[in-house]
C-alpha positions, 0 to 999 in steps of 0.5 A: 243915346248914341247912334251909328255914323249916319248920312241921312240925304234921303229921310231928313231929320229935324232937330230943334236949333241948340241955343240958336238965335237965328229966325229958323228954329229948325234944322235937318240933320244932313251928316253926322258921326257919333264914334260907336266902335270898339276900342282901338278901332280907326275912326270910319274911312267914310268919314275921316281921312288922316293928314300924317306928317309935322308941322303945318305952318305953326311951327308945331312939335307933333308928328300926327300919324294914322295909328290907333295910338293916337286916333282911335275909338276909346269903346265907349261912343267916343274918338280920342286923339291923343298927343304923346311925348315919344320920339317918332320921325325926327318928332318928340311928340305924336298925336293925330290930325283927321279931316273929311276933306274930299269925303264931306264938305258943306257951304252954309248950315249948323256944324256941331261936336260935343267935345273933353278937352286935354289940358297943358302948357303947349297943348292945342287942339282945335275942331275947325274948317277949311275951303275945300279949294285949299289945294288950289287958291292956298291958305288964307285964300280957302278961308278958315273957321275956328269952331273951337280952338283951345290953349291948353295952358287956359283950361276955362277959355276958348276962341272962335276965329275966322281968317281970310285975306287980308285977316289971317293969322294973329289978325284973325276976326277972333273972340274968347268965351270963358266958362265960369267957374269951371274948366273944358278939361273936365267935362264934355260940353258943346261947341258949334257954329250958325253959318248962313251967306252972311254971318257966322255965330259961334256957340258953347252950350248954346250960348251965342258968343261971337258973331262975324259978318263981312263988315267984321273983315277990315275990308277983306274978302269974304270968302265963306261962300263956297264948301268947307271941310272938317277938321279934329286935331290936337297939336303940340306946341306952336306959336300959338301956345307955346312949347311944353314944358315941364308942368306939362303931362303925357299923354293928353286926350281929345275926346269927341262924343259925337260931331253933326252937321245940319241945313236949314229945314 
């Protein structure tokens, strides 16, 4: 069922759109990563470069390395990103943060993973984006979209968010969706954005969750007009979960079965 990390620019693929309630029912497959590998190998230097360091204005705990110990394939087509409680450079924690920034970045199109959440008081991971031009206007410039962001303490919800100027931070354009009746810790499902030049949906399983057009900003800019990065991360502890406390277990696990990327067809 799973492939080699492909980039496909010449030969375009044509997927049915995954719950998508858009007028385009088709979409072409432009990038993807489906995490085939050996156990313990780094994810593809293609695809993924690592941010390595501690806290990255969220007054998060980890310290997010490069080694196989918190990112790596698990052997069986997926990555794990796991989050240990150890003392390493200052830090009392670990995990990993992985972007595809200066490798792939995209404006517009269908951004998609199929993710296993971890679970926790003060665990956070997210799969999310930021504009590529993050390094000269700053954050919340760049624009950020959450495609999936997790409060390990709520094992059943997870938000969708935008934030710009002027819309940042705790006044993020946000929604929840709760899964009823079970939990994102205990099973895959998928988490995907519909981005197009004046709206942007989010989805789990395919269902349409939450919708933000520029109207939806308070007045702010718009500023989902230009290439965005990926991000997969899972964080520790930070204002917006909290810290760990003793509920809490280690290690915990991310794990990513595949992410793509499409265009309209």
């Amino acid at each position: 069922m799973k492939r080699t990390a492909i980039f496909l620019p010449l030969i375009p693929l044509l997927l049915p759109a995954c719950g998508g309630d858009g007028d385009d029912p088709t979409w072409q497959m432009v990038w993807s990563d489906e995490f085939e590998g050996p156990a313990g190998q780094s994810p593809n230097a293609a695809n993924w470069a690592f941010d390595i360091g501690t806290d990255w204005g969220n007054q998060q705990l980890e310290y997010d390395t490069d080694r196989p110990e918190n990112v790596s394939l698990d052997g069986n087509g997926n990555l794990a990103i796991t989050a240990r409680q150890e003392s390493y450079m200052g830090s009392a924690y670990t995990s990993g943060r992985i972007k595809t920034q200066g490798l792939f970045e995209q404006t517009h199109g269908r951004f998609e993973a199929r993710i296993k959440l971890p679970t926790g008081q003060g665990i956070w991971p997210a799969f999310w984006m930021l504009g590529n031009d993050i390094d000269t206007v700053s954050w919340p410039q760049c624009g950020e979209i959450d495609i999936m962001e997790y409060r390990g303490q709520e094992p059943s919800v997870v938000l969708g968010t935008v934030h710009g100027p002027g819309y940042s931070a705790s006044a993020g354009v946000t929604a929840r969706y709760t899964l009823q009746g079970a939990r994102f810790d205990t099973d895959f499902h998928e988490f995907a954005i519909e981005w197009t030049e004046d709206e942007i949906r989010w989805f789990v399983d395919g269902e349409h969750y939450h919708t933000v057009r520029p109207a939806d900003t308070g007045g702010g800019e718009w500023v989902f007009d230009h290439p965005f990065f990926i991000l997969l991360n899972v964080a520790v502890g930070g204002g917006f979960v909290g810290p760990p406390d003793e509920s809490t277990t280690f290690p915990q696990t991310m794990l990513v079965d595949w992410v793509r990327v499409f265009r309209s067809g």
